[in-house]
N, C-alpha and C positions, 0 to 999 in steps of 0.2 A: 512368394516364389515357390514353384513345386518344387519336389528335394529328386523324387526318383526321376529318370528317364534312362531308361535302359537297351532303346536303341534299336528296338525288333521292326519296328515300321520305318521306311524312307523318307527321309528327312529331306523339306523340298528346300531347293536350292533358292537361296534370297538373289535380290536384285544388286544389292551391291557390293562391291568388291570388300572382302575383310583382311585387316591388316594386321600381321602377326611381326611379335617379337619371338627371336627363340634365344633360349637361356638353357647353355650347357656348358659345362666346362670342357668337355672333349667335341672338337673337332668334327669329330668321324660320325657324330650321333647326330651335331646339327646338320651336316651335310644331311644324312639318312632323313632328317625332317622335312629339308627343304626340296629333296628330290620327291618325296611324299606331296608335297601339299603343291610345288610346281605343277603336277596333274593337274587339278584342279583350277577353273578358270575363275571360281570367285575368292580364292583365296589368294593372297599377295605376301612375302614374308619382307619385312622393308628392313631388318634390321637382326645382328646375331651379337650376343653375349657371354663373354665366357668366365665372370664374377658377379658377386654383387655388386659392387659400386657400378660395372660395366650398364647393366641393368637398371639400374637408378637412372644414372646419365639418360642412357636410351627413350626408356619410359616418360621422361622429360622432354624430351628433344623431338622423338620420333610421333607421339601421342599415338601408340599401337591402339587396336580394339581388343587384342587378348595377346595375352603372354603367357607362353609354352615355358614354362619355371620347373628347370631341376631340384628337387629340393637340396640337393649336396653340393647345389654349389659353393663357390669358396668367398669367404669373406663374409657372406651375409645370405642365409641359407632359414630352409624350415619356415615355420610361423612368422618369426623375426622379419625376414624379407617380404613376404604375404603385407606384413601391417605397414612396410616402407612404402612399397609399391602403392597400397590405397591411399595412402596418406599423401601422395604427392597425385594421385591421377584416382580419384574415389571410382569414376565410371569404366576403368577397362577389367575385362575380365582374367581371370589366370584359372590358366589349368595344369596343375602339380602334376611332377612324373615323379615316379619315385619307385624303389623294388619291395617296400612296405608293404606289406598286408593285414599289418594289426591292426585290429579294429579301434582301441583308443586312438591310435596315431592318427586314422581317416579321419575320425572325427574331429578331432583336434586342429587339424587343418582345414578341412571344411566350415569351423565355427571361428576360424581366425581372417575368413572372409574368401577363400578359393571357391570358384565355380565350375569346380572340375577334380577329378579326382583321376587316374590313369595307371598304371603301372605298366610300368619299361616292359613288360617281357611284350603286353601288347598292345601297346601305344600304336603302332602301325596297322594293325588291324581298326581299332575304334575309333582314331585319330581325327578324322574329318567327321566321321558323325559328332564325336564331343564337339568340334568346333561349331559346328551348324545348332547343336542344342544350344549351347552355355546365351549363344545371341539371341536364343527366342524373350526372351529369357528361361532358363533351366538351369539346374541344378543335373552336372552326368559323372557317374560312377561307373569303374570300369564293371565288366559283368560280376567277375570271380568276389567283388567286395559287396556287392548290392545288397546279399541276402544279410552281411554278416550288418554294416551297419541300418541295414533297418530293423534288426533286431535289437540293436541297442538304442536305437529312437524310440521301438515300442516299448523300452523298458523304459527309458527315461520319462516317455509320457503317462505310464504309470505311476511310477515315481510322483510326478507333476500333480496327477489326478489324487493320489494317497495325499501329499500333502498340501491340497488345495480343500481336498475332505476334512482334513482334521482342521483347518482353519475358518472353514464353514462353520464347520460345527461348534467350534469350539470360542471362538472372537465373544466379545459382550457384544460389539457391533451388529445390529441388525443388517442382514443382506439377504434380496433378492436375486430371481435372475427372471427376467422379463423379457416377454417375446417381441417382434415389432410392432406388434397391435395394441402391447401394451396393458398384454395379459398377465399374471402372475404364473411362472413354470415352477418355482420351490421358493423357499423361505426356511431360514435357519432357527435355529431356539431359538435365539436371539430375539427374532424380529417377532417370532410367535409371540413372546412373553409381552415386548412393547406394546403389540397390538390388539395382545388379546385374545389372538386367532390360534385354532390350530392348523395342521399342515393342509389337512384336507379342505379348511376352512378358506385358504389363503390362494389356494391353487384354482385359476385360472380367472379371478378375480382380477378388474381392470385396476390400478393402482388409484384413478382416480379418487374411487372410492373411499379409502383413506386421508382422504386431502379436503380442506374443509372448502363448499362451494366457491368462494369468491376466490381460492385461488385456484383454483383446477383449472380453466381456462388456457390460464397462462403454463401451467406445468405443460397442459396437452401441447402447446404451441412449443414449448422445450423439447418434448421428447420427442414428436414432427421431426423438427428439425435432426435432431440428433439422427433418427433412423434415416433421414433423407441426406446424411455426409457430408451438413452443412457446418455442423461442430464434432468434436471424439467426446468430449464430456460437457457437462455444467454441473453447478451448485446451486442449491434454493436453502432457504432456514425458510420453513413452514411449521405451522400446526396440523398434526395429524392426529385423525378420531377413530379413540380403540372401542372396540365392541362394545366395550358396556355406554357408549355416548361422551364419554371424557375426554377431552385435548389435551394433547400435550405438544414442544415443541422439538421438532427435530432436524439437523444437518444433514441436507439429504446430497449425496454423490453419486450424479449417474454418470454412468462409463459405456460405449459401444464396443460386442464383441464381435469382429466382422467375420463369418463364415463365408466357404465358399459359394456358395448362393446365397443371394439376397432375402431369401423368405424363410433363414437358418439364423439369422442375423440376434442374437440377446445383449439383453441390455443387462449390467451390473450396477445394483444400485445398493448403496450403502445406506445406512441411516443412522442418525450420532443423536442418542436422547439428549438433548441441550434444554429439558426443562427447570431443573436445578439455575444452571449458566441463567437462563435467561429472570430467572425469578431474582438469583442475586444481584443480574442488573435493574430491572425493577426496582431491589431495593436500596442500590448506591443510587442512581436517579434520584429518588424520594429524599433518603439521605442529603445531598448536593442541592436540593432544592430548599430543602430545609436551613441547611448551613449559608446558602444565598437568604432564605427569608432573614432566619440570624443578624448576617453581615448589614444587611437594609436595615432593619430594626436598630440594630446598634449605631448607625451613621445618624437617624431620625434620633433615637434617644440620646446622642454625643449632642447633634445642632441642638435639639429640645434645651438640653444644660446650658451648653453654649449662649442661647438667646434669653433662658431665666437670668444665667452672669450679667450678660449684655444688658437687660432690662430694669435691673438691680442695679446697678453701676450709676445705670442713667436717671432712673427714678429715687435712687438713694443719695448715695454717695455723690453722685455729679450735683441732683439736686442740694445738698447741703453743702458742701462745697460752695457754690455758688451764693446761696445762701449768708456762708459767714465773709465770701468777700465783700459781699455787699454791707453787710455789720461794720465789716472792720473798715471799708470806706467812709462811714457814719463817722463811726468814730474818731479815724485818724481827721474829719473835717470840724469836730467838737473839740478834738486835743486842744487844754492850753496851752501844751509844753511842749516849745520846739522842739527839742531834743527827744521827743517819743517819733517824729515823723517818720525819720531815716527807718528805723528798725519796723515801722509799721508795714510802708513801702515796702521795705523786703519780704516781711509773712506774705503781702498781697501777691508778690510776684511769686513766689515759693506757691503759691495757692493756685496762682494761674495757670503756670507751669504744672501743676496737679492736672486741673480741672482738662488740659489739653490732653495730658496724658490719659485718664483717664474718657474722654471721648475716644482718642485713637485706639484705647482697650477695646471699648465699646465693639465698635466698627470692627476689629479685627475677630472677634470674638462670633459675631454673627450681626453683619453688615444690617442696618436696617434697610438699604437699598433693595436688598434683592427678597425684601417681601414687598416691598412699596413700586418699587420701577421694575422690579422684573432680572429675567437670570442674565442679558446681555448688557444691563447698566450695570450689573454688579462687574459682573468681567471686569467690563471697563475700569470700574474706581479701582478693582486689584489692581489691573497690569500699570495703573497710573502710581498705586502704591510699593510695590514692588521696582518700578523706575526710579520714583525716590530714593527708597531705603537703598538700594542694591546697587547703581545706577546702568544696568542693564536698562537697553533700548525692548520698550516688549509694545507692540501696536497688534490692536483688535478691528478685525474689520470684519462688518455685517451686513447682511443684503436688507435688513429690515423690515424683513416677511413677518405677519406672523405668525406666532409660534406657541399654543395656548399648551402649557402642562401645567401638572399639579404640583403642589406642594412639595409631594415625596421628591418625584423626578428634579422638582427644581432643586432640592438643599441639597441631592447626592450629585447633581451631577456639579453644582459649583463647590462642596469640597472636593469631587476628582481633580477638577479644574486648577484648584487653587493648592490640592495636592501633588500635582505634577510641575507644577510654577515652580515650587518652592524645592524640587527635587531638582530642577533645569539648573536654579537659582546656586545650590548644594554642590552638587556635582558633575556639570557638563562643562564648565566655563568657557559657559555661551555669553555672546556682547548683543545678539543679537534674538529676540523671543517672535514670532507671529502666532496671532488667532482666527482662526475664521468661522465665523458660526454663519449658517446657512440653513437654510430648509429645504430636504431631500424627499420632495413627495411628501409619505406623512412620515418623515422621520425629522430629526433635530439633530443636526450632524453639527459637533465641534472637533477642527485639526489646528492642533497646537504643533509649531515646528519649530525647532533651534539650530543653531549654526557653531557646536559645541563638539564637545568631543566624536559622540556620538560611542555605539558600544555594540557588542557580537549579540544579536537577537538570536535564541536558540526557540523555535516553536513548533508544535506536535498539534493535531486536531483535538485532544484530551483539553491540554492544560493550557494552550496558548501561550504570549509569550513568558521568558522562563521570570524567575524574582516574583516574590512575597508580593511586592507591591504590586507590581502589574495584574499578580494572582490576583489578589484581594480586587481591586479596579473591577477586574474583566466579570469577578463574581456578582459583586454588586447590580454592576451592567445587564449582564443575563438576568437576575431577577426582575429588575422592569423591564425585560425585554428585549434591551440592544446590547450591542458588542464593545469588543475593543480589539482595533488594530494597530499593531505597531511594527514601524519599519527604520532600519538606522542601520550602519556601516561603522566601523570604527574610524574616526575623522571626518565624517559627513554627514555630522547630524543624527537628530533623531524625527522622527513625526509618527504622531500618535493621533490615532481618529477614534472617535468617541462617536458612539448611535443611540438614540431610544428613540422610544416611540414619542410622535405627539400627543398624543392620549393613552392615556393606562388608566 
């Protein structure tokens, strides 16, 4: 919006009629308005107020296009009434009367949103030319105030320019100021020191330059835009190369400064060294990949034990076991002496009852199924053991694709399996378990569901959902590749979906 217009050229008269509120506490003044602007064939006054609340009302009811505002009037006056009046009708205009002529005050009203400024003594003289400026849109000031407050606009833009200089200068932040073609017009310490360059060096320089080829392209197509008033800003995180041929990475913020002509038009572009930031993500990535290889390693080296137990059990122990029942049958069929039978009988039973338990060790320990038949028959024999022990209803159903993984993939993703079983089993007190294993393209997709408590999922793009366990799951999973999802309400359940790849 221009701020002066002071009224020496003829202001042409618009086409249609404008609609005035007048606001005075006397009487005799709004008459003197309305007998003023009743000349006048494009003006119309539709309404008079002699308070503020009167005003409120009006401005509400009547929807003027400007309002002739005493500032003394009673009840709600000054600045105060200025910010009423916008707040309830933002588009009409007001032009303050007032017998002020300090210059603080002018401005104070002027930046509290008036688009007019006037003093009584000659309100009747300027009267209609303000009204015809303020609808161009314009900013009008009575004569006698013009010179004083653009004196204190040129200081205050001083002021601006002082300490916009010392914040140039002085920020760690590198910053430019770029023409529309996308030239370099100055560059601060700052940005000298980042880049290598000196002032002279930096000045008229396409920014391109700076940007390493494969992305310039795309910067050009940003900064396009921007000059052409399709965006006011954007953000990039690039690499950019200082003098001596080194990259580095940086935060880059361009900003449009709109001038009165289009070909005055700079761009403010900021730049945030984020190579540090970005090196110490590099090295928690690295980190997190490691503690994922970790988490896999130790799940293969747990089953590894796990299956030496299992192996042991069954080639030792089962075997000898089995072994002396056989002995002790021998023998109890050579006894002479009835009276050894009874107590034989029972070592044997006592033996078999072993020999059971220890298979069921076996199996639980690390199933021989699911190196022999594969990770969907193991399922199976768990959710059939877990109905047992537990007597939860738990049923697995499979499309019977297949499904070729390795070793790894198969022992981590049947202890998740059989680790979320047993957590369902624990704490949701569900009657009811589903499985569904399917083939998802080349993925191996297992969704386990219950019909149990269910519990408040809290999850973030970082760490996924919240709990140690789900933590540790989702870790494992990202090392070979797939995810973990999980969804559940409190009272409806939970369902958790499991991915990896079919090949790793």
């Amino acid at each position: 919006m221009e701020f002066f217009n002071i009224g020496l050229e003829n202001v042409r008269e618009p086409a249609m009629t404008i609609r005035i509120l007048l606001a005075d506490e006397y009487q005799m003044a709004r008459q003197g308005l309305r007998a003023l602007l009743e000349k006048e064939v494009d003006l119309e006054v539709v309404g008079e107020a002699d308070s503020g609340p009167a005003v409120m009302r009006q401005v509400q009811d009547l929807a003027p296009d400007i309002v002739l505002l005493d500032l003394a009037l009673p009840e709600l006056h000054g600045v105060e009434a200025i910010r009423q009046i916008l707040a309830v009708s933002p588009h009409v205009k007001i032009i303050a009367l007032s017998i002020y002529a300090d210059r603080r005050f002018v401005v104070n009203i002027l930046k509290a949103g008036a688009s007019g400024y006037l003093l009584k003594d000659c309100a009747f003289e300027e009267l209609t030319k303000a009204i015809h400026t303020v609808r161009e849109p314009k900013t009008f000031i009575s004569l006698g105030l013009a010179d004083i407050v653009a004196q204190d606009y040129i200081e205050a833009l001083r002021d601006s320019e002082a300490r916009f200089r010392t914040i140039f200068e002085a920020t760690t932040m590198g910053i430019a100021l770029v023409d529309k073609e996308g030239r370099v017009v100055e560059g601060n310490p700052a940005l000298q020191q980042m880049l290598g360059y000196s002032q002279t060096e930096l000045v008229n320089q396409v920014f391109t330059v700076f940007i390493l080829p494969d992305d310039a392209s795309r910067c050009k197509a940003l900064f396009r835009e921007l000059v052409q008033g399709k965006q006011d800003s954007y953000q990039v995180e690039k690499k950019y190369i200082r003098k001596d041929g080194q990259t580095a990475w940086g935060r880059l913020n361009v900003s449009l400064i709109r001038a009165a002509k289009v070909e005055d038009h700079l761009a403010v572009c900021m730049i945030e060294d984020i190579t540090a930031q970005k090196q110490a993500e590099k090295a928690i990535r690295a980190y997190q990949e490691q503690l994922r290889s970790v988490a896999s390693e130790l799940s293969l080296t747990e089953e590894r034990e796990r299956r030496r137990l299992a192996t042991d059990l069954h080639d030792h122990v089962g075997q000898i076991l089995a072994l002396a029942q056989i002995k002790l049958g021998a023998i109890r069929e050579s006894a002479s002496s009835t009276h050894l039978v009874e107590p034989m009988d029972e070592v044997r039973r006592l033996i078999e009852q072993t020999i059971r338990y220890t298979r069921s060790l076996t199996f639980e320990l690390s199933p021989p199924i699911l190196y022999e038949l594969g990770f969907e028959a193991a399922v199976e024999w768990l959710a059939e053991l877990i109905q047992k022990q537990h007597g939860i209803t738990v049923k697995v159903q499979t499309d019977r694709s297949a499904k070729p993984v390795n070793d790894e993939i198969r022992v981590i993703l049947f202890q998740t399996v059989r680790e979320l079983l047993v957590n369902v089993v624990d704490h949701a007190s569900a009657k009811n378990i589903r499985v569904f294993i399917s083939r998802e393209d080349a993925t191996l997709q297992v969704k386990i569901e219950d019909d149990g408590l269910g519990m408040g999922i809290s999850t973030d793009a970082a760490n996924g959902p919240s709990g140690f366990g789900f933590f540790s799951i989702g870790e494992r999973l990202k090392y070979l590749g797939g995810h973990l999802e999980v969804v559940s309400e409190p009272g409806w359940g939970i369902r958790v979906t499991l991915q990896v790849p079919l090949q790793y």
